[in-house]
Structures are given as structure tokens and as C-alpha cells.
C-alpha positions in Angstrom: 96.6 87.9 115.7 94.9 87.6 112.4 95.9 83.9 111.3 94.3 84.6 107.7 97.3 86.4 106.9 100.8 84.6 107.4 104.2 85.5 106.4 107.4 83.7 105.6 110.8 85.1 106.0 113.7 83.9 104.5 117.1 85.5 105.1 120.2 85.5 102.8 123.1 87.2 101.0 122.0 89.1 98.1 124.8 87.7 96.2 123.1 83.8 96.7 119.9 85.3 96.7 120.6 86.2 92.6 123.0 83.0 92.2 126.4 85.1 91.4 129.1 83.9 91.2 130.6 84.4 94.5 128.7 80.7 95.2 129.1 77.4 94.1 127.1 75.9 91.3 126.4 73.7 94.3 125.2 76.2 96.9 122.6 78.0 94.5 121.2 74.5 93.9 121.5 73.8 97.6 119.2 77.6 98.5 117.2 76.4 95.3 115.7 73.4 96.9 115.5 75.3 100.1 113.0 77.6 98.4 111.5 75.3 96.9 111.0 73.1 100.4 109.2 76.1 101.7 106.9 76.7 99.4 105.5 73.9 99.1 105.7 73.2 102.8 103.8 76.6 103.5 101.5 76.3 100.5 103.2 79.8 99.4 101.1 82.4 97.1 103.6 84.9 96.6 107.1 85.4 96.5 108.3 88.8 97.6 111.6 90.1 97.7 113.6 92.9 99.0 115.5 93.7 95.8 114.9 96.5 92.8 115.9 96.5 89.5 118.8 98.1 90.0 120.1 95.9 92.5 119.8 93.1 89.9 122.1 95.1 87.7 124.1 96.0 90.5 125.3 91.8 90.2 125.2 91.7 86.6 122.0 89.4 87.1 118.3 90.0 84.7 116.5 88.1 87.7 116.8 86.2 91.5 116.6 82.4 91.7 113.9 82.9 93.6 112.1 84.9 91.0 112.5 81.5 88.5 111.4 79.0 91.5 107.9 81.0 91.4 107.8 81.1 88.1 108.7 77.0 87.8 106.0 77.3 90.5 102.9 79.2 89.1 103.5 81.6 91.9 103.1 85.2 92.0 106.3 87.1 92.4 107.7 91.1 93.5 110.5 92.8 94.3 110.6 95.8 97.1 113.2 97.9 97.6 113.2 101.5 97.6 114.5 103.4 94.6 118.5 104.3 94.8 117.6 108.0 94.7 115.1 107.5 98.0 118.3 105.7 99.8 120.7 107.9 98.3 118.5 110.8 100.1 118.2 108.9 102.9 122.2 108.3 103.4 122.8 111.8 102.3 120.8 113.0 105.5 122.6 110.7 107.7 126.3 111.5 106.0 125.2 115.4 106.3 124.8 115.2 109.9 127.8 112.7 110.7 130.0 115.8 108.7 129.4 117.8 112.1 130.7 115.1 114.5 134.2 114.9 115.2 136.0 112.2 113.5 136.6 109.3 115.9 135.2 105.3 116.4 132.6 107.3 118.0 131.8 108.9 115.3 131.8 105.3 113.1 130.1 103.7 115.9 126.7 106.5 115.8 126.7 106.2 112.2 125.8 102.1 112.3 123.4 103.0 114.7 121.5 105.8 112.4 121.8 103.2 109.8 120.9 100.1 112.0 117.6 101.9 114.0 116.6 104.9 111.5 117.4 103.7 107.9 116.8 100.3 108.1 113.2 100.4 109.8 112.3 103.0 107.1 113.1 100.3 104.2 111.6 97.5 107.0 108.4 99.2 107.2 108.1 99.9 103.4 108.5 96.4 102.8 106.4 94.9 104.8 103.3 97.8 104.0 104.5 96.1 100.3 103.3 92.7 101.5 100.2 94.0 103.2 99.0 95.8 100.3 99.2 92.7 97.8 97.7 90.9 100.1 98.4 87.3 98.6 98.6 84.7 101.9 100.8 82.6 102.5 103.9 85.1 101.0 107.6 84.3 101.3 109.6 87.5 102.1 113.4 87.2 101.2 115.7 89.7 102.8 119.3 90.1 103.9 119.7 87.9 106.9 120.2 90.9 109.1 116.5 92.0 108.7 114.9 88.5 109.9 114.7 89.5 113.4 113.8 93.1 112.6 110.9 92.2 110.3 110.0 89.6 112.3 109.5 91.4 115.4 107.6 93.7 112.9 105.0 91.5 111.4 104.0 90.5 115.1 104.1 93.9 116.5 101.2 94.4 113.8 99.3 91.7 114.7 99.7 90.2 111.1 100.8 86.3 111.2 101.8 83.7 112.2 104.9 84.5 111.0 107.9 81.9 110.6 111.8 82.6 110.0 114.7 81.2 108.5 118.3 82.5 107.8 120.1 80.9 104.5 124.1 81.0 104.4 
């Protein structure tokens, strides 16, 4: 394992991760200092997270809170996501072939799993290759919580690390 390179993850909800208003006043200050703690605990570089423009919109939001903590910070920050016309394409495929099943919880039940072990690896994958390529150690990576393990278990597959988690609300 290649200790030059080292990776923080850092799951959440995407609505605290932009500081809507579905949370407290309270709770964004609360994930604020969080951020914040890790950083400087980890001597963080880079901020990157999985989020696009559009998905700012999306919440009514110009920016994440974590994008203003690296700025506060002097840190360099990205977002990563792919563009809604890449996931649209993607879903379409998977919707296109779920039209031929029959309609039952089976068929519900094989669509989270195209989802769970072909789509979201795709967007994992493109992520993390993200990372690699701007190459800016240590880098906090900020994700939905249900992508910790995933990426995770990615970085170290890859032999890039140490790698360190932590889930968020």
C-alpha cells in the first residue's frame, strides 16, 4: 500500500452536506466543526465531493458547507459527480431492461440490485479515478453514507491509502 497517498471519507445526507433546510441551524454547525475536526486532524489538502452543479441547484443551494470550510481553510476544493445526462443514460438502460420483467417485488427487488452493484460502482469508480487524478494528499472525499463502505473497500482494493471512514447523520 502506497502510504504517500491517503484518503478521507466522510459520509452524509446530501441535504446536510449543502446545509438545507431540512436541518437545524444547529446540526449544519454541529457537521461544520466535524469537517473542520478533520481537516485539521488529517492535515487535509483537498476537499472533494461527490456532487455537480446541478445537484446544488437541485437544493436551491450556490455551494456545500464543505465547499466554504476549504475555502475558510485555504484548501483546494471539487465536486464529482457524473453529468445528469450520463445517469439519466445509465437509469434509462437499467429501466429499459426492468420493462421486460414481469411486475412483482421481484421485479423491485432486481432493480436495487442493478442500481446497488452496477450503477453505483460506475459513479464509485469515477469518483475515486477523480481523486487519483488530482492527486492532492491528504483529500477528504464526501459521499452519501451509503458509499463509505463501497469506496472504502475501493481505495484498498487499489492499493491507494491508508484510507480512514466516517459516516455523519
Amino acid at each position: 500500500m502506497d502510504t504517500k497517498f491517503k484518503i478521507i471519507i466522510s459520509g452524509t445526507s446530501h441535504e446536510l452536506q449543502c446545509g438545507t433546510d431540512e436541518y437545524s441551524p444547529e446540526s449544519i454547525y454541529e457537521f461544520k466543526a466535524f469537517i473542520k475536526e478533520i481537516c485539521h486532524q488529517n492535515k487535509v489538502r483537498c476537499v472533494v465531493e461527490e456532487m455537480s452543479g446541478e445537484g446544488l441547484s437541485d437544493r436551491g443551494v450556490n455551494n456545500t458547507v464543505a465547499f466554504e470550510i476549504a475555502k475558510d481553510l485555504s484548501i483546494e476544493h471539487y465536486y464529482t459527480d457524473l453529468t445528469s445526462k450520463h445517469l439519466i443514460d445509465l437509469y434509462m438502460h437499467i429501466d429499459s431492461y426492468m420493462l421486460r420483467e414481469p411486475t412483482n417485488e421481484l421485479k423491485i427487488s432486481k432493480r436495487d440490485l442493478l442500481h446497488k452493484n452496477l450503477l453505483d460502482p460506475v459513479r464509485e469508480r469515477y469518483w475515486l479515478a477523480n481523486i487519483i487524478f488530482l492527486n492532492i494528499w491528504p483529500t477528504l472525499f464526501i459521499c452519501g453514507s451509503e458509499h463509505v463502505e463501497n469506496m472504502k473497500a475501493l481505495i484498498t482494493s487499489l492499493k491507494y491509502g491508508p484510507v480512514c471512514s466516517f459516516v455523519k447523520y
